[in-house]
C-alpha positions as CSV (number, residue, x, y, z in Angstrom):
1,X,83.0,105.8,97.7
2,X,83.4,108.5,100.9
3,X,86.9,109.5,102.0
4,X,86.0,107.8,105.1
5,X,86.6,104.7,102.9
6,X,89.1,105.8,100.9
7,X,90.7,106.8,103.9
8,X,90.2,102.9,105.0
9,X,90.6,100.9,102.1
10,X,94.5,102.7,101.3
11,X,95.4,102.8,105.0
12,X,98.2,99.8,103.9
13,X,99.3,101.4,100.8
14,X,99.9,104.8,103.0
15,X,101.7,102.6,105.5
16,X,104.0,101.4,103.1
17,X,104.5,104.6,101.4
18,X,105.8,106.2,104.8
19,X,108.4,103.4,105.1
20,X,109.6,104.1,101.7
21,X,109.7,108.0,102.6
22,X,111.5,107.4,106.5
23,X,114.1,105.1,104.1
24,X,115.8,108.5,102.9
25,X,118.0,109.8,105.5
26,X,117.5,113.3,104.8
27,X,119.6,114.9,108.1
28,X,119.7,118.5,107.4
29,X,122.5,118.7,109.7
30,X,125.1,116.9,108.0
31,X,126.9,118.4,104.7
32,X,127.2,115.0,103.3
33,X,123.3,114.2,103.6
34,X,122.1,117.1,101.5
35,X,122.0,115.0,98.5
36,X,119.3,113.2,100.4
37,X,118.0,116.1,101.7
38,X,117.5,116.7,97.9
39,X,115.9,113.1,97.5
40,X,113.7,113.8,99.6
41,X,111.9,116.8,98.5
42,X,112.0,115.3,95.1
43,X,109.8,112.5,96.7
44,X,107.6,115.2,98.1
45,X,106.9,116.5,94.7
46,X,105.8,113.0,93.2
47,X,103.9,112.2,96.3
48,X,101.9,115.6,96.1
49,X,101.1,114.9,92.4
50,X,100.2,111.6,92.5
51,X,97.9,112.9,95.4
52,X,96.2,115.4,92.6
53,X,98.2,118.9,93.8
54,X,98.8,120.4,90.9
55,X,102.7,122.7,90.6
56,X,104.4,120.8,92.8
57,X,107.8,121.5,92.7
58,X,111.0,122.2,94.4
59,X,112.4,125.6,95.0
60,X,116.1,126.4,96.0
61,X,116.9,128.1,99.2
62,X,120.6,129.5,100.2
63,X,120.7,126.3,101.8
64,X,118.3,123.0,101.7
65,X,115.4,123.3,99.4
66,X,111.2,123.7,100.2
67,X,108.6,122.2,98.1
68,X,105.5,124.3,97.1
69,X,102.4,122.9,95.7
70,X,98.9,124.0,95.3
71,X,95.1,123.1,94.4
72,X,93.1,126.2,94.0
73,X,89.8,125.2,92.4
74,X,87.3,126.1,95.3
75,X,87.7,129.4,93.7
76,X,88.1,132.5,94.7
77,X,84.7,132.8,97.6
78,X,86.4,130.1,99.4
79,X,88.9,130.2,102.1
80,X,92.3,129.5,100.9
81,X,94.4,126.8,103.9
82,X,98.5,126.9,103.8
83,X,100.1,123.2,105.0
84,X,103.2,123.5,106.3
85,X,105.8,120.6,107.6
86,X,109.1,119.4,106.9
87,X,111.0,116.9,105.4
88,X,114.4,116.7,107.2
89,X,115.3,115.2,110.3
90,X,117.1,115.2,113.0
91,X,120.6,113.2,113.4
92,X,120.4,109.6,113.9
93,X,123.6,109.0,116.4
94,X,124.0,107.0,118.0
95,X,123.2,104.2,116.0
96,X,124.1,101.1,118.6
97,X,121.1,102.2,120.8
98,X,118.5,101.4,117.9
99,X,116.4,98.3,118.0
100,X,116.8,98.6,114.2
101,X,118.6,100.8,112.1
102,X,117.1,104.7,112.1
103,X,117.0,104.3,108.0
104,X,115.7,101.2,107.7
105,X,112.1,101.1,109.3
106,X,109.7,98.5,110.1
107,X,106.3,98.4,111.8
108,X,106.4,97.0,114.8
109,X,103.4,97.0,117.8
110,X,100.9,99.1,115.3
111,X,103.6,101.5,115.1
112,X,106.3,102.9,112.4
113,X,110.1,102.9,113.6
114,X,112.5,104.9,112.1
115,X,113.9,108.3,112.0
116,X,111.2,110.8,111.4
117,X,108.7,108.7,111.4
118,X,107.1,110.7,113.9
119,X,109.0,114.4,113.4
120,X,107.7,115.1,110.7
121,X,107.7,112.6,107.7
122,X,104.7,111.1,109.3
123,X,103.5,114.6,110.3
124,X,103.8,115.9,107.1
125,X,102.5,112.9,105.0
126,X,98.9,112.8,106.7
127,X,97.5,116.3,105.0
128,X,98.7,114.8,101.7
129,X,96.6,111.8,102.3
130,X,93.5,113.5,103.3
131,X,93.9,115.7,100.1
132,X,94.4,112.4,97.9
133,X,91.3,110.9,99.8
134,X,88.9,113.8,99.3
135,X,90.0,114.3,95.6
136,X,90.1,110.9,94.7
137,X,86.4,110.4,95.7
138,X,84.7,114.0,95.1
139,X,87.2,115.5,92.7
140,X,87.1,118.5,94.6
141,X,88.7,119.6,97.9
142,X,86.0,122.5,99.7
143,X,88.4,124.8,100.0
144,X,91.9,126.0,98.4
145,X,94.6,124.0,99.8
146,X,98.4,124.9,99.5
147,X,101.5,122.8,101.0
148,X,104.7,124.4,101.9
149,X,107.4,121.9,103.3
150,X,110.8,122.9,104.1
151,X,113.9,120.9,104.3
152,X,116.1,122.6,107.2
153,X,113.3,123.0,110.5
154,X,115.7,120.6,112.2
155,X,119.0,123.1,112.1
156,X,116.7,125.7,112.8
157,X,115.7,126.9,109.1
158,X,117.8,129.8,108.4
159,X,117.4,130.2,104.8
160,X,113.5,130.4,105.3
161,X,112.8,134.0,106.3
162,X,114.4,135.7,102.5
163,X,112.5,132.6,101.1
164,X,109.2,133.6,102.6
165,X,109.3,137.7,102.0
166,X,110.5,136.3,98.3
167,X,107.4,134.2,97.8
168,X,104.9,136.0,100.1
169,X,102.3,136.1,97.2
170,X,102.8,132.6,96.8
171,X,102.0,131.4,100.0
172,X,99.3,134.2,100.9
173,X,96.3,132.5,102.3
174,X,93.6,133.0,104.8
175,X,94.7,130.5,107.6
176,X,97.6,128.1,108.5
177,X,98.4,125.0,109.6
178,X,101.1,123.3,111.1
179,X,100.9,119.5,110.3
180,X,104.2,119.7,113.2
181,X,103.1,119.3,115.9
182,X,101.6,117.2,119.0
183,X,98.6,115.5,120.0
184,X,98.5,115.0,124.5
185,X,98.1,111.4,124.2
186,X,96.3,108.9,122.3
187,X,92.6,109.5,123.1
188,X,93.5,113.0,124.1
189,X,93.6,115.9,122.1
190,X,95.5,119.3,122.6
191,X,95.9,122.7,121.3
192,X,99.4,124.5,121.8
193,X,98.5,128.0,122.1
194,X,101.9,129.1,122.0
195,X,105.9,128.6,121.5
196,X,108.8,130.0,123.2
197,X,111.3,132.2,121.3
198,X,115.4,131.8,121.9
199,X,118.6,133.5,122.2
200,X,121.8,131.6,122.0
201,X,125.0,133.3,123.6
202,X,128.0,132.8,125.0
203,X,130.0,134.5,128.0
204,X,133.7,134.8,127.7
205,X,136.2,136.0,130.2
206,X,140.1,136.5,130.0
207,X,142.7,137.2,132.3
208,X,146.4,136.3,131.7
209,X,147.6,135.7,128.4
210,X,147.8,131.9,129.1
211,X,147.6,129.4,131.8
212,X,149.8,130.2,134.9
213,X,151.0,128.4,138.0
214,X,148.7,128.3,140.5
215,X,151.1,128.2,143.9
216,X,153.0,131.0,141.6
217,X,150.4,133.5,140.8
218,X,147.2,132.5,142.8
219,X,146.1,135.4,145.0
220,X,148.2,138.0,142.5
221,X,146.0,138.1,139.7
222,X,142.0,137.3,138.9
223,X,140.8,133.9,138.5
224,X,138.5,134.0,135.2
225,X,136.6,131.0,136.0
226,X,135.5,132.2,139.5
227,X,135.2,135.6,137.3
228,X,133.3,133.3,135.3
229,X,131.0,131.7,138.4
230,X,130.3,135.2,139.9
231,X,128.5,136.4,136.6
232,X,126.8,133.6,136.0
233,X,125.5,133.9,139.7
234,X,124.7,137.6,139.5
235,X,122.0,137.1,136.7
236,X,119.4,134.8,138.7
237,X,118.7,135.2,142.5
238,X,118.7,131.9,144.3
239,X,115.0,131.4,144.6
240,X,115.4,131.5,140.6
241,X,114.4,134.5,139.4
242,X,116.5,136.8,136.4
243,X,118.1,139.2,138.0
244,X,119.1,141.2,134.5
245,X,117.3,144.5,134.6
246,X,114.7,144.9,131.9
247,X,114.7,140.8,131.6
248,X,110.4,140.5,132.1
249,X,109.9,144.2,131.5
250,X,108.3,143.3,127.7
251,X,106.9,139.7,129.2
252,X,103.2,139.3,128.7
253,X,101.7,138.0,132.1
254,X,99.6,134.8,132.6
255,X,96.1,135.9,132.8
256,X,93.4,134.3,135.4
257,X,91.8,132.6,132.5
258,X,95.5,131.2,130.9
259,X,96.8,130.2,134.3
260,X,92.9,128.5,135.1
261,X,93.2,126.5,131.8
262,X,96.8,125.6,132.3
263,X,95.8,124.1,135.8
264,X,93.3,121.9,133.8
265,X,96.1,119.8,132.7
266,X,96.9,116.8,134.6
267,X,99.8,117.2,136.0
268,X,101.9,114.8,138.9
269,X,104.9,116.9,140.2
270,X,106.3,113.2,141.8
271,X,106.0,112.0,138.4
272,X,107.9,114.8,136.7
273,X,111.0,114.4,139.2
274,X,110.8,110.2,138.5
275,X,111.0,110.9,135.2
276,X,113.6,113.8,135.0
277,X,115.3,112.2,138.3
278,X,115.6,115.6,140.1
279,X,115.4,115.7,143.7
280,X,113.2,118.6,143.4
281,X,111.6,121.0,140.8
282,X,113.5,124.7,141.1
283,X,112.1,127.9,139.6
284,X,110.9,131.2,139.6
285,X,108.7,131.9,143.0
286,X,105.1,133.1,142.5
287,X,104.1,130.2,139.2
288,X,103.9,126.0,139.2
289,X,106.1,124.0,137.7
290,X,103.7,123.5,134.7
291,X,103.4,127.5,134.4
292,X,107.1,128.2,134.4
293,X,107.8,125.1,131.5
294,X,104.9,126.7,129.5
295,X,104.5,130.9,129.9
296,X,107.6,132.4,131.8
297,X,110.9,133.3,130.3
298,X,114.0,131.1,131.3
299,X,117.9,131.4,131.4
300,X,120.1,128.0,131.3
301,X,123.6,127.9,131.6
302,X,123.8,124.8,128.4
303,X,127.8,124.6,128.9
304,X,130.8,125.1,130.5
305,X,134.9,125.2,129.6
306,X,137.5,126.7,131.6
307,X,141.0,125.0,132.9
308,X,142.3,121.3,133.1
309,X,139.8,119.3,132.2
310,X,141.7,116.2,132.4
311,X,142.0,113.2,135.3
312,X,143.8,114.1,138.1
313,X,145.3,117.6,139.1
314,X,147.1,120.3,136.9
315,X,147.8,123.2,139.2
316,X,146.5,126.0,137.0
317,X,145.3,129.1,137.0
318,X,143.2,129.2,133.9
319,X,143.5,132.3,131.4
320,X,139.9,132.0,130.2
321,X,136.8,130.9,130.8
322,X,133.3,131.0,129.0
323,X,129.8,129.7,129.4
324,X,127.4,128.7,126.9
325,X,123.8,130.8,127.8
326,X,120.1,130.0,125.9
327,X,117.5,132.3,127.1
328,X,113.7,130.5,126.5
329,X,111.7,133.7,125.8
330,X,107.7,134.6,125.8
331,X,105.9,136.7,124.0
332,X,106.4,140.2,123.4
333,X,110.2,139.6,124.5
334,X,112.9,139.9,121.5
335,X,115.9,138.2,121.1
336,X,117.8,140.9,120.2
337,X,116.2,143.1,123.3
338,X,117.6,140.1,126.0
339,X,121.0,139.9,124.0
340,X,121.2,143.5,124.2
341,X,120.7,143.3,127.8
342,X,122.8,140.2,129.0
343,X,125.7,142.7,127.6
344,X,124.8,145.4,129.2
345,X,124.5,143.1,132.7
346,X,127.8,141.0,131.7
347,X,129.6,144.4,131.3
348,X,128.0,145.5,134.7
349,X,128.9,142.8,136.8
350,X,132.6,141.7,135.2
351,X,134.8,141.4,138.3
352,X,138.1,143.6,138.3
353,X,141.5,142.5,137.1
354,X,139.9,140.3,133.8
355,X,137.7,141.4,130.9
356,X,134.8,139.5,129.9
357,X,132.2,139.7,126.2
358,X,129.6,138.3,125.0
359,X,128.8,136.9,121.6
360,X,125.5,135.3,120.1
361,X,125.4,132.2,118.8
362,X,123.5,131.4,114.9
363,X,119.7,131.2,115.2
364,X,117.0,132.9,116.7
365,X,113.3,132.6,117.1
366,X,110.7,134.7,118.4
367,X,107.6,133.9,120.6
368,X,105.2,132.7,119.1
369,X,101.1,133.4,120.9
370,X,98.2,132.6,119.4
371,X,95.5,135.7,120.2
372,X,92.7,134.8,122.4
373,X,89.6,134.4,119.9
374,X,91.7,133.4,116.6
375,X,89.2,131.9,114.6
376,X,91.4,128.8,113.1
377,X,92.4,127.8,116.6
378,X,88.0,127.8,117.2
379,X,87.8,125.2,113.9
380,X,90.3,123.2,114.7
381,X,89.5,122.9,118.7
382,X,86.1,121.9,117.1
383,X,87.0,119.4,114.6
384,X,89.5,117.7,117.5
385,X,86.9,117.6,119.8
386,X,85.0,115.8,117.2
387,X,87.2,113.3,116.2
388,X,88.5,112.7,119.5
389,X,85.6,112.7,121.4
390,X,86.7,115.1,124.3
391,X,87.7,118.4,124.3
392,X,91.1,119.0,124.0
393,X,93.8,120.8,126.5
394,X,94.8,124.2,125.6
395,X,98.7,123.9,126.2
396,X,101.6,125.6,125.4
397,X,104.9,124.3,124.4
398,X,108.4,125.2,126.0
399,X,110.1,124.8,122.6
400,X,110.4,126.5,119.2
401,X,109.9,126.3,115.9
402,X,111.2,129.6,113.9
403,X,109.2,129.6,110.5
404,X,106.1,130.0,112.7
405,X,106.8,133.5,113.5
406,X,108.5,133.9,110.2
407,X,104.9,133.0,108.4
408,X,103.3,135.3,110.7
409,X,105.9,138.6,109.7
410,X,105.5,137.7,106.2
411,X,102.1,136.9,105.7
412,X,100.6,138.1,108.8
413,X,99.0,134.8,109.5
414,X,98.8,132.6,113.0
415,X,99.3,129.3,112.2
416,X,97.3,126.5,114.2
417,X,99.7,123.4,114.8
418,X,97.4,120.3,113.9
419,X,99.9,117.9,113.9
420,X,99.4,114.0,115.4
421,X,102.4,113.1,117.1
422,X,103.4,112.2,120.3
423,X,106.2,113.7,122.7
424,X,106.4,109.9,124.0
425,X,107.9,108.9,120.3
426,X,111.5,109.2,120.8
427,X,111.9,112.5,118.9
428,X,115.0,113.3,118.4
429,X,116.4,110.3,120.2
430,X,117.1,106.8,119.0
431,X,114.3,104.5,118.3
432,X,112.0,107.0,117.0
433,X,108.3,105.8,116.1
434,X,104.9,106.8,114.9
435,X,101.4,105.5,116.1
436,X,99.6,104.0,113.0
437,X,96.4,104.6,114.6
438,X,97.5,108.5,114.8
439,X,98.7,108.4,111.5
440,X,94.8,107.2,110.5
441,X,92.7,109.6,112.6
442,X,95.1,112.6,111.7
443,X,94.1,111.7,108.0
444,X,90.3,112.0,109.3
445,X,90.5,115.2,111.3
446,X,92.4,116.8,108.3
447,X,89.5,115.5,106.1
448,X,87.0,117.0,108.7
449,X,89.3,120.0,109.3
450,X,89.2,120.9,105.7
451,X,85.2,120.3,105.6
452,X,84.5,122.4,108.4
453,X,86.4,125.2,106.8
454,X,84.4,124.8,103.4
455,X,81.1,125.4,105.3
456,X,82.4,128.4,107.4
């Protein structure tokens, strides 16, 4: 039998199996789920051997736990491929806007609902397959296949740079890939060539030592939430660009080529305002819409808290005010350059007569840009185009995912994201699903993928 009908003949048996793995409610971002944050990886482990990966086990982090596993006997003239995914998921709240409940999933129109279905139990689940299928009918896989999940991507996964430098020898391989990640649409495939990094920060400005009367004191002493508005307004100019000097000064521009190939992607501006419900799209002058989301740096105001917040009027004059800042940063910017240098421009720009800092928030991630040329990216552009039929988009991605730049200081890899989602499946929100016919081909073009790689 060919894994094509391996692949074909278990399709239901994988089907149930991700129900029974969605059924864990493994949210990394609640203390009393890391028992089944636990379960979870534990179900990894017994899914990865009864697969044929050999050491599969689970290894303790500072936090939630990874799973490592391995199948090394191409030898040592072959290629050796890293998997990574994750098992954890995202928060399920709230739970009266489900169809069904997030924890108890069912298919439904071809398609798996639950929570993580789609980011990243499916994800994660469909290299496994494609191992099992090529093992089960060849007894071999073509090239040297190792899996690293983790079990805290959705909280940002703090614990996994130490883990990484501690087990760089264990994860040391010749290329990597993401099994989270997106596919355009069904039919259409897609490359994300790169990631934006972030900084999270937060502005705070004091005047008085507490609330005072308004008629009593306004006009005799600073206001810190106009304080507040008048900073916030000094770092971007009203055609939207960052005002902070030395904010793009590290930004790698858009080249002709980039900018050509982002313009190859459909995209409908009217479309983008129905479905945001903006009256109009805003930015920095001189790029689309589609070029600022993808390759320029951006600067959000996420929050705000200063004053009565109740109904009705409290005549105050607040003592404090602060603002909640996330800079979305491109590659070769650092987080810990911009923080430096929203400081430096907070301090600049502070009005008299209050006093205003700035502290950063927990987590951090760095750009992430695949180099023009990488030769993983070429096999699995090839292998999509393949499967699907069509080439696929190169795109890049407005988001971030941390251990991607982490595997790349450690192990001084680039990892390819061949992942088979969709960013129309409710990630993150309530009813979450997965395409089954994504699911299926994903199991092919890792098959394919790993093939291709045996050959090179």
């Amino acid at each position: 039998m060919a894994w094509q009908e391996y692949i074909n003949v278990q399709q239901p048996r994988f089907v149930e199996e991700l129900l029974e793995f969605v059924r864990i409610p493994s949210v990394s971002a609640k203390p009393e789920n890391a028992g089944d944050v636990q379960r979870a990886a534990e179900w990894v482990v017994e899914r990865l051997a009864r697969a044929g990966i050999e050491g599969a086990e689970v290894l303790p982090t500072d936090g939630h736990p990874v799973v490592c596993a391995e199948w090394m006997g191409a030898g040592p003239d072959k290629p050796t491929v890293l998997i990574y995914g994750h098992f954890d998921v995202q928060p399920a709240e709230p739970f009266d806007l489900w169809t069904t409940p997030p924890f108890e999933p069912e298919v439904r129109d071809n398609k798996v609902w639950g929570r993580g279905a789609s980011d990243d139990k499916g994800g994660m689940m469909v290299p496994i397959l494609a191992v099992e299928a090529m093992l089960a009918t060849q007894g071999k896989l073509p090239v040297n296949v190792k899996f690293f999940f983790e079990g805290q991507e959705e909280i940002g996964s703090p614990d996994l740079p130490p883990f990484v430098r501690a087990n760089a020898d264990r994860l040391k391989a010749d290329m990597i890939f993401s099994a989270d990640g997106l596919q355009w649409a069904p039919g259409q495939p897609q490359i994300v060539e790169a990631l934006k990094g972030l900084i999270s920060l937060e502005v705070h400005v004091q005047g008085p030592r507490g609330d005072l009367h308004s008629g009593l004191h306004g006009g005799g002493v600073a206001n810190p939430a106009i304080a507040l508005a008048q900073i916030i307004a000094s770092m971007k100019s009203p055609d939207g660009a960052i005002t902070i000097d030395g904010f793009y000064d590290d930004v790698v521009e858009l080249s002709a080529e980039v900018r050509e190939a982002i313009a190859r992607v459909p995209f409908d501006e009217a479309d983008y305002l129905a479905e945001t419900g903006a009256p109009a799209t805003s930015g920095e002058p001189g790029f689309s819409t589609r070029e600022r989301l993808w390759g320029r740096p951006t600067l959000d105001v996420n929050g705000l808290s200063s004053g009565w917040q109740g109904a009705g009027t409290k005549t105050v004059l607040p003592a404090e005010a602060s603002a909640k800042i996330t800079c979305r940063l491109v590659a070769n910017q650092s987080p810990e350059t911009i923080y430096d240098l929203i400081e430096a421009h907070v301090a600049a720009h502070c009005p008299a007569g209050v006093t205003a800092r700035v502290t950063r928030n927990p987590g951090r991630a760095d750009p992430f840009l695949v180099p023009s040329g990488h030769n993983a990216t070429a096999v699995a552009t090839q292998v999509l185009e393949d499967v699907y039929g069509r080439a696929p988009y190169r795109t890049r991605a407005g988001g971030s995912i941390p251990v991607m730049t982490t595997l790349l200081e450690t192990l001084g890899v680039h990892a390819v994201m061949f992942g088979f989602s969709h960013d129309d499946e409710n990630l993150h929100a309530p009813d979450e699903f997965f395409r089954l016919d994504a699911f299926r081909i994903g199991q092919i073009a890792y098959c394919q993928l790993l093939e291709t790689l045996g050959r090179s």
